[in-house]
Short mmCIF file of the C-alpha atoms (twelve columns), coordinates in Angstrom:
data_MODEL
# 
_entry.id   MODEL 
# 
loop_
_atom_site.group_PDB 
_atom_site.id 
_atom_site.type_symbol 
_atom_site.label_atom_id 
_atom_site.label_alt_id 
_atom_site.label_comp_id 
_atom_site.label_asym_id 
_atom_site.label_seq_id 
_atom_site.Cartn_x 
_atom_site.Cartn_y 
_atom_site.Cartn_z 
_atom_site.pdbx_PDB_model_num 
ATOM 1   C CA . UNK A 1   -24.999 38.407  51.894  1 
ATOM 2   C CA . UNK A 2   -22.022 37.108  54.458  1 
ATOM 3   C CA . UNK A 3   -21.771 34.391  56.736  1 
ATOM 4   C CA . UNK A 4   -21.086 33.820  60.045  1 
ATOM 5   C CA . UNK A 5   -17.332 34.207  59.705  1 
ATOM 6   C CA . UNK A 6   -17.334 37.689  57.531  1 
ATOM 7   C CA . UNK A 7   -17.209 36.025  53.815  1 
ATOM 8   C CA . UNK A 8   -19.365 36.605  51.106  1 
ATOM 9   C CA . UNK A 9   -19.920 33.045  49.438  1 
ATOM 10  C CA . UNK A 10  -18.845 33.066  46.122  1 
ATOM 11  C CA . UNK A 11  -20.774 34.147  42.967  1 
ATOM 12  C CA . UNK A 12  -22.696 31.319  41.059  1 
ATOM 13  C CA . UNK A 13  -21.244 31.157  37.378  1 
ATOM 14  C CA . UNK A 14  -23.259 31.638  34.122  1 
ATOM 15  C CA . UNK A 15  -25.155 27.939  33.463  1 
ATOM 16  C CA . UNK A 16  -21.927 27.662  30.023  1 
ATOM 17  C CA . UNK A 17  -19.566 28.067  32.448  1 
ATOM 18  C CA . UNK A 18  -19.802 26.160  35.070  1 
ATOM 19  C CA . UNK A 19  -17.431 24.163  33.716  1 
ATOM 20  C CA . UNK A 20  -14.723 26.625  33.883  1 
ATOM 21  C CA . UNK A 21  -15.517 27.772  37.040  1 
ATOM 22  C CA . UNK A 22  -15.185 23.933  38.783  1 
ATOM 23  C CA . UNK A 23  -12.015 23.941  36.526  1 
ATOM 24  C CA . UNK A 24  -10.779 27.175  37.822  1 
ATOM 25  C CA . UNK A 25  -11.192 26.101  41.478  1 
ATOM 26  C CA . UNK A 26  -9.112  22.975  40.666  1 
ATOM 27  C CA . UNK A 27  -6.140  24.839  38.484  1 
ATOM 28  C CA . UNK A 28  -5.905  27.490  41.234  1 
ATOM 29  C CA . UNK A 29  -8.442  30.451  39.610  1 
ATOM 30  C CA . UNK A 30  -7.345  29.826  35.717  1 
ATOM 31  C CA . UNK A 31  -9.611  28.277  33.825  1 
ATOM 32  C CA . UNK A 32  -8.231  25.202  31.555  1 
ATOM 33  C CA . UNK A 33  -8.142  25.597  28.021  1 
ATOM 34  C CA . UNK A 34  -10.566 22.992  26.502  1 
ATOM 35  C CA . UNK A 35  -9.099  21.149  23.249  1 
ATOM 36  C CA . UNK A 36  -10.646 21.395  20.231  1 
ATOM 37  C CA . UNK A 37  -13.261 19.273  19.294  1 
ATOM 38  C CA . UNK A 38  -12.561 19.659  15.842  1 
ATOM 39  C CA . UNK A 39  -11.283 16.043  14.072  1 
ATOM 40  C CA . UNK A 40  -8.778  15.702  11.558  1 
ATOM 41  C CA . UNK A 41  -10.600 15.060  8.115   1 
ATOM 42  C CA . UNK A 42  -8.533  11.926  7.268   1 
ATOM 43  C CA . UNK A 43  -5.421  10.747  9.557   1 
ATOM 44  C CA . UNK A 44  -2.192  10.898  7.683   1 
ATOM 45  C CA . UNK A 45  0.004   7.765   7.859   1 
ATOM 46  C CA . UNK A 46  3.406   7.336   9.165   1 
ATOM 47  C CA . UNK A 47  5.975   7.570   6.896   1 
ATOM 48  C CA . UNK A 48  9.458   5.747   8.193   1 
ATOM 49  C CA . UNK A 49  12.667  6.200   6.245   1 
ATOM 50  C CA . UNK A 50  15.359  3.603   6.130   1 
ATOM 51  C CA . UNK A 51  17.759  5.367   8.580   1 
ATOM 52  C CA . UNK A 52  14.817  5.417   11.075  1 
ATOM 53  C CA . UNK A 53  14.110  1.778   10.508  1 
ATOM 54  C CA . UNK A 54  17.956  0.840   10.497  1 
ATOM 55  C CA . UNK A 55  18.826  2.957   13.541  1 
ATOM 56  C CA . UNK A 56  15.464  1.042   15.417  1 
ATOM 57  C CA . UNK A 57  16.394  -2.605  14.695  1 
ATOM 58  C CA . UNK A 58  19.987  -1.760  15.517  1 
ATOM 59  C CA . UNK A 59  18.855  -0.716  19.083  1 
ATOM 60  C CA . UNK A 60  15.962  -3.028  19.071  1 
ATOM 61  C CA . UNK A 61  19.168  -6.099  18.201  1 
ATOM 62  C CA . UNK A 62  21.230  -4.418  21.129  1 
ATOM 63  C CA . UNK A 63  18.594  -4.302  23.567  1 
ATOM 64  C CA . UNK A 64  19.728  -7.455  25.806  1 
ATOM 65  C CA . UNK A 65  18.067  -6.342  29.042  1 
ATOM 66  C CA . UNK A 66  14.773  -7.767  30.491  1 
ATOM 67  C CA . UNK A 67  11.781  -4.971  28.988  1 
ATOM 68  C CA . UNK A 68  14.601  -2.606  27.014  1 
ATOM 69  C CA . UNK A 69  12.760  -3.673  23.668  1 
ATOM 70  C CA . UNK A 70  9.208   -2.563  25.421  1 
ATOM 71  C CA . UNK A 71  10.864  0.465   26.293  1 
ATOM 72  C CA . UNK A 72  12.264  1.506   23.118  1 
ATOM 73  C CA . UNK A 73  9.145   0.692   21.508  1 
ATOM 74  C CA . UNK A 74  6.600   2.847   23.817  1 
ATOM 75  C CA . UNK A 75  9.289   6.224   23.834  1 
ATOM 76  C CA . UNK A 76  9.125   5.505   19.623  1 
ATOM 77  C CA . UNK A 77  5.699   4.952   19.769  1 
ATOM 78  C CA . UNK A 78  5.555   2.326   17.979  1 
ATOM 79  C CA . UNK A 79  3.942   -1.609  17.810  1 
ATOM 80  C CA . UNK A 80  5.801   -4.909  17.785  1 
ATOM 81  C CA . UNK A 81  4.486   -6.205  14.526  1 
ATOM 82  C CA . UNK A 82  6.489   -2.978  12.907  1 
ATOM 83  C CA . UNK A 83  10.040  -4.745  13.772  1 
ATOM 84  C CA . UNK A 84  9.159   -7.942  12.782  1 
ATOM 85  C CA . UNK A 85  7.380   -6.709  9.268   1 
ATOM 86  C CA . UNK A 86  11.638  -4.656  9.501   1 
ATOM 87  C CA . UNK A 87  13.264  -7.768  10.243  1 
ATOM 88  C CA . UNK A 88  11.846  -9.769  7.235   1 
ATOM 89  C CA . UNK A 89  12.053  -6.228  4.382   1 
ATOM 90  C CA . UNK A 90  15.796  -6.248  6.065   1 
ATOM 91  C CA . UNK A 91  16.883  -10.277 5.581   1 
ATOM 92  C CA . UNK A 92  14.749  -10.140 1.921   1 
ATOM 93  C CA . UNK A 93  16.817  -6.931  0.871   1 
ATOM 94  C CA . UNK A 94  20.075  -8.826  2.498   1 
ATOM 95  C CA . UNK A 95  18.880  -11.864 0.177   1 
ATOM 96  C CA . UNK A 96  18.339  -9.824  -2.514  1 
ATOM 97  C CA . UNK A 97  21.692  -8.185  -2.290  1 
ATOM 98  C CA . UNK A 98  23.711  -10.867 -2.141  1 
ATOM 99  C CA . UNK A 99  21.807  -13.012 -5.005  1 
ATOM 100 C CA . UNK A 100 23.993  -13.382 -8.484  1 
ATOM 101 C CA . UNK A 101 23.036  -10.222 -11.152 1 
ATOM 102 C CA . UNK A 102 22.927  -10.263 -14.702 1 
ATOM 103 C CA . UNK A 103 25.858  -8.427  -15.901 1 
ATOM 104 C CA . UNK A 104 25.518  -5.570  -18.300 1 
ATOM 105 C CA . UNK A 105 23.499  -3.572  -18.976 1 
ATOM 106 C CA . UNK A 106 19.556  -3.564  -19.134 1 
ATOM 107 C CA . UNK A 107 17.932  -4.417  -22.425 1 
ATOM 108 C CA . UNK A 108 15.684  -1.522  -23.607 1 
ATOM 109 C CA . UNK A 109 12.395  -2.664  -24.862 1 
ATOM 110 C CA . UNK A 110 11.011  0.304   -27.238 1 
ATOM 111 C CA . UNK A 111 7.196   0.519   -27.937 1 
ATOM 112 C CA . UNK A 112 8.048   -0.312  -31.732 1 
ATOM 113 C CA . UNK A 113 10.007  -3.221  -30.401 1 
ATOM 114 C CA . UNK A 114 6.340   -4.128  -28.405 1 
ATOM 115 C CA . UNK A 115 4.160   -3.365  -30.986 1 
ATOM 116 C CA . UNK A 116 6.429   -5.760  -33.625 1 
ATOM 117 C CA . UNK A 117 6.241   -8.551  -31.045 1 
ATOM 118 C CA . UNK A 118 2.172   -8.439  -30.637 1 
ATOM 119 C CA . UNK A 119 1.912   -8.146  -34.534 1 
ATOM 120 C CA . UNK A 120 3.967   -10.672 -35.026 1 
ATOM 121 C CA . UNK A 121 1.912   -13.054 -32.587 1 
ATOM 122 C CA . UNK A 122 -1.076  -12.153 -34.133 1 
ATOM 123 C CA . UNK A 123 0.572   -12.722 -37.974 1 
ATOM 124 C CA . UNK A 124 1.042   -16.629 -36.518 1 
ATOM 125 C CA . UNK A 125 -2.477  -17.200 -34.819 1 
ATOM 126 C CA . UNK A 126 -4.254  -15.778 -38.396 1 
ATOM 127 C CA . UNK A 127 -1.957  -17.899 -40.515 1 
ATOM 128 C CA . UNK A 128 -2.844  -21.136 -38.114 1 
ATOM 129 C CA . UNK A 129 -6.508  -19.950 -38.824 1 
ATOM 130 C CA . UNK A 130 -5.680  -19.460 -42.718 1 
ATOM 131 C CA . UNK A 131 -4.177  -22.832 -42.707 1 
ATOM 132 C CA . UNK A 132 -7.414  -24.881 -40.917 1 
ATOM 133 C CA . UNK A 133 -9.291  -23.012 -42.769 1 
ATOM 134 C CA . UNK A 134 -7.785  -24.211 -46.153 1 
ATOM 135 C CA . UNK A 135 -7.983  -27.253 -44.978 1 
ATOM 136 C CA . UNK A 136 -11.704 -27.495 -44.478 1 
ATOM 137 C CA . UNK A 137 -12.254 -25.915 -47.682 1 
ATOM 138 C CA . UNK A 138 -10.141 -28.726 -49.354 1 
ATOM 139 C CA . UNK A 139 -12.134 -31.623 -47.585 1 
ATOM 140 C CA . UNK A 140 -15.429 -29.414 -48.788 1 
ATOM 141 C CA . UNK A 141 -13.981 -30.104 -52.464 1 
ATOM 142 C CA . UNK A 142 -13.092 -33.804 -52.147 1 
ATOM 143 C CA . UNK A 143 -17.107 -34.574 -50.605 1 
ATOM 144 C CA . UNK A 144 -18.602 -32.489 -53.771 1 
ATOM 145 C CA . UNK A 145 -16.234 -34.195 -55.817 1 
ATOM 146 C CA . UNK A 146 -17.712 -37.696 -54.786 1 
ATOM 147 C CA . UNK A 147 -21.444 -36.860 -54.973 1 
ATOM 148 C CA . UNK A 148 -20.569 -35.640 -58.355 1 
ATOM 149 C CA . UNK A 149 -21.062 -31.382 -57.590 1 
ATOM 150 C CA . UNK A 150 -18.821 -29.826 -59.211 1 
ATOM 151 C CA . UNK A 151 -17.918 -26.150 -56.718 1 
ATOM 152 C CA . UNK A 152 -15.698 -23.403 -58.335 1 
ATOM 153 C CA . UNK A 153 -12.574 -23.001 -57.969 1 
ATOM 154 C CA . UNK A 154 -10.844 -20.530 -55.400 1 
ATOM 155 C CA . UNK A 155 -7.626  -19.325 -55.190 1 
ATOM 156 C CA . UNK A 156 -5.487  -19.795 -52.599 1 
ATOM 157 C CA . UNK A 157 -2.808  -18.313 -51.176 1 
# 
């Protein structure tokens, strides 16, 4: 079938494709590639090294101009709250730096050395115990003593 003017209108597409064929008019007869709907399982976080975040603040501290820090976030792609979070690790690492070490070297503390000091806590609380006990028993004796009981003896460590 033609019209008026000699040309045959053009074909209707398949009903799955009509997309691509409205798509195809408008990217001039190629159809656009359509992305894919697949999502990521789980979105990986960004990592930033310490270069990165040095080399940022240092441009982020040059930045003197009216909407340069805006700008150097958005072509990074990243948020405000980032530099401040990277001013405070930087002036807690420059505090941290700069605060008076322990010469020497590190003590090494050995499992043995450990295990000694928790048997050695627990040889005090059981002797504390040993020694309230004792004392009970003692009083024990005195009171049988007075009503006239007489309780055998025990020996004591």
């Amino acid at each position: 079938m033609t019209t008026t003017n000699g040309t045959a209108p053009p074909a209707t597409p398949a009903a799955g494709d009509k997309l691509d064929w409205l798509l195809g008019d408008i990217t001039g007869g190629h159809p656009a590639s359509r992305p894919n709907p697949e999502v990521a399982a789980r979105a990986t976080r960004r990592r930033f090294t310490a270069e990165y975040k040095e080399k940022v603040l240092a441009q982020a501290d040059a930045a003197r101009g009216s909407g340069e820090i805006g700008a150097l976030l958005r072509r990074e792609g990243l948020y405000s709250s980032l530099l401040a979070t990277w001013r405070r690790e930087r002036e807690a690492a420059i505090r941290k730096g700069l605060s008076p070490q322990k010469r020497g070297p590190k003590p090494q503390t050995s499992p043995e050395a450990l295990e000694n000091q928790k048997l050695q806590r627990e040889n005090e609380r059981l002797t504390e115990h040993l020694r309230k006990a004792q004392i009970v028993i003692d009083i024990q004796k005195k009171v049988a003593a007075l009503l006239g009981q007489a309780l055998p003896e025990t020996e004591t460590l």
